[in-house]
N, C-alpha and C positions, 0 to 999 in steps of 0.2 A: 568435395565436388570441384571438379574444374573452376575456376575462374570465368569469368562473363569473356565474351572473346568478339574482338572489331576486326573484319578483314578491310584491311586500307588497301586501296590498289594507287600504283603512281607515287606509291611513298617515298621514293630515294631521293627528293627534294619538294621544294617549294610546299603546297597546300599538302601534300600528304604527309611529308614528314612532319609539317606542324600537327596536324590533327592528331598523328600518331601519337606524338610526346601530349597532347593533351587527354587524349583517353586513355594512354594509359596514366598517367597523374589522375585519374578518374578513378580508376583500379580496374579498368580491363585488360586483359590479354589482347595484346597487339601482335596481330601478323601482318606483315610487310609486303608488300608483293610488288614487284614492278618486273623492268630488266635486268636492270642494273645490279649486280650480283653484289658489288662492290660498297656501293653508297648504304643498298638496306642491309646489309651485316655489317657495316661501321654502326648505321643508326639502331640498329638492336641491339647490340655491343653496348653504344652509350644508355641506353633504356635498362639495360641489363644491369649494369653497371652501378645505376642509379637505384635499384633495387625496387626496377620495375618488371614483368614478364614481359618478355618479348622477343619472334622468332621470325626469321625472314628466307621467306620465301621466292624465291626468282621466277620470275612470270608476266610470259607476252601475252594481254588481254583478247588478245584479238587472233591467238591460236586455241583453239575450242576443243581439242583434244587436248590438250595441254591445262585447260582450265577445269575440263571435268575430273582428272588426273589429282588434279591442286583440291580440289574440294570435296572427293573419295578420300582423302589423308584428311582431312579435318573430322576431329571428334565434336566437333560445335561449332556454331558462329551464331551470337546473338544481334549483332552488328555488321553491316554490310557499308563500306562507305566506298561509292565506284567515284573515283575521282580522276582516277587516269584517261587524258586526253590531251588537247593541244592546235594550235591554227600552225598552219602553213603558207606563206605568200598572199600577198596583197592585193594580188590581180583583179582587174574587175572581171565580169561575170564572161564580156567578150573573147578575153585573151589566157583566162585562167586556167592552168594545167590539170588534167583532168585527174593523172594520178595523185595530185596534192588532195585534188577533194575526195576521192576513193579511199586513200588513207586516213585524211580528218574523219571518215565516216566510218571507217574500221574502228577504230579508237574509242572515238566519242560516242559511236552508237553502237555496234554491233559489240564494242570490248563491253560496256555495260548490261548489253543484254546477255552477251555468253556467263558472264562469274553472276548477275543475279538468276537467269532461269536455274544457271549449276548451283547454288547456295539456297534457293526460295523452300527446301525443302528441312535443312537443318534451323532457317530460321523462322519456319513457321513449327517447329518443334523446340525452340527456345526453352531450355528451364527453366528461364524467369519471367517467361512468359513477356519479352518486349523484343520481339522481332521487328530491326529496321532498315529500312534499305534507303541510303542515304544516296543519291545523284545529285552531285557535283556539274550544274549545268551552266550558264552565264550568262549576263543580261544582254548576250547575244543571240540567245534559244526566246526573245520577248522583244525584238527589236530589229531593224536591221540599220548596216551603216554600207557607206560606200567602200568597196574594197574587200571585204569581208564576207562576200557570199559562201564561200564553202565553208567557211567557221559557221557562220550563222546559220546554216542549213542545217549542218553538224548540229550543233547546238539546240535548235528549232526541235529535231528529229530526238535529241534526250530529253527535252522537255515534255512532249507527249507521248514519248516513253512513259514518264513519270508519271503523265498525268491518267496514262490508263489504266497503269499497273494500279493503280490506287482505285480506281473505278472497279478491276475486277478483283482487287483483296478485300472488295470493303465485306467486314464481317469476321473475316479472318483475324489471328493476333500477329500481324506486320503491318508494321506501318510504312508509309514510304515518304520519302522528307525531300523535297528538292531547296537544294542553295546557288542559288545562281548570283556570284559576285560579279560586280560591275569592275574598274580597275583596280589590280591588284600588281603592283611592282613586286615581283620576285626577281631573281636572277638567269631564271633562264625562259621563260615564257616569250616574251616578245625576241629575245636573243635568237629561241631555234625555229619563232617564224621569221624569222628575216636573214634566217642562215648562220648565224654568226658575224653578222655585220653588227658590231655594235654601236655604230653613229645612226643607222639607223633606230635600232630597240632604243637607245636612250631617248630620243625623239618622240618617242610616245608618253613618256614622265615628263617632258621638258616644259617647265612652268607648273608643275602642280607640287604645291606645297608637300599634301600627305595624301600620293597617293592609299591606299587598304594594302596593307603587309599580308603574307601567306599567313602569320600569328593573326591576324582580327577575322580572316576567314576560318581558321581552323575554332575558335572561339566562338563562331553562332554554329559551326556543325558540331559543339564539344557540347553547348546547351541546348541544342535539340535533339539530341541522342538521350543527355538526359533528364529530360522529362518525365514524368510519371509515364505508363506505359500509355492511359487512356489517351493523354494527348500527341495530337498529329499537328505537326505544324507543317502544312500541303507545302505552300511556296515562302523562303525569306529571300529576299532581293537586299543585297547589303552593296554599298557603294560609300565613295569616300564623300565626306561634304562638297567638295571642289566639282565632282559630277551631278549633274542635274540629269544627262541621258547618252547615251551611248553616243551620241553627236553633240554633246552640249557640256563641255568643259571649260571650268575655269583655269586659264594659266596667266599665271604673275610675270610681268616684262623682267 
């Protein structure tokens, strides 16, 4: 029988590629999906490599023909982790560009509801009987700060995503799991919301000892995936010790 199989979305860096390499170190079959043709066939390559299973697939979340396309080819998915999204500009709510926030909303909401409504069907059909659908949201979707309306709108909008889709499977065997990390220094997160300015992006780490690595997030979605199938862990909110709240960080002079 096939292999237990996680589709990662957003995988060709930061929290997806970590998650990838930890589930499959798990033993599942890892498919890859993002845009980037280049990054998820390197990192399936190394997976491969390592004498893991793993195939990668190229895919814009937020083109819906495209997504049902990607999940008619799947012979399984017992594992759904939407992780693909992203903030854009800092603008306050007055002067903020309207296609920034239309995009954050494509992504972050609309990419996770096309690949979960196209996948809800193979992973409530799960052989092993633990269908999950894992959103990847932020304690931005629980908060809000200044500057960050359209992320946190975005955000807001996956988080009650999550929280209905769970209202209307209760019963069914999928679980649905939200992880919403508070700061996580990756390499390119804060970089391509602030364009490539990188005195900016670095300014958001500046004085925190340890910010949360894409590795300590891909590590609470690597142990709630697996769980026995009965347990659902609804919401974990993981944040580094130096944050107390999306406006209340500690930074060292």
């Amino acid at each position: 029988m096939t292999n237990r199989t996680a589709v990662i979305s957003g995988a060709s860096s930061g929290i997806g590629a970590a998650t990838a390499r930890q589930l499959a170190a798990a033993g599942y079959r890892v498919v890859l999906t993002a845009r980037r043709r280049d990054r998820i066939g390197a990192l399936a390559a190394e997976l491969t490599d390592a004498g893991h299973d793993a195939v990668a697939h190229p895919l814009d979340v937020t083109d819906r023909a495209a997504v049902d396309a990607f999940a008619a080819g799947l012979d399984r998915c017992d594992v759904l982790v939407n992780n693909a999204g992203g903030a854009l500009g800092s603008d306050p709510v007055a002067t903020g560009d309207p296609a920034d926030w239309r995009q954050m909303y494509e992504v972050n909401v609309l990419g996770v509801l096309h690949l979960t409504q196209a996948l809800l069907p193979a992973l409530a059909a799960s052989p092993s009987g633990e269908g999950t659908v894992v959103i990847v949201s932020s304690t931005a979707g629980h908060g809000t700060y200044e500057g960050g309306g359209g992320y946190v709108a975005a955000k807001h909008g996956a988080h009650v995503l999550a929280e209905t889709l769970r209202l209307e499977l209760c019963g069914e065997p999928v679980r649905v799991i939200e992880i919403a990390p508070g700061m996580v220094k990756t390499d390119e997160f804060a970089l391509t919301r602030f364009r490539g300015d990188a005195e900016r992006a670095a300014k958001v780490y500046e004085g925190v000892a340890e910010p949360l690595t894409a590795e300590d997030v891909a590590d609470t979605i690597a142990w709630t995936v697996t769980r026995p199938p009965h347990v659902n862990v609804d919401l974990l909110v993981v944040r580094p010790r130096a944050q107390a709240s999306n406006s209340k960080v500690h930074r060292e002079r």
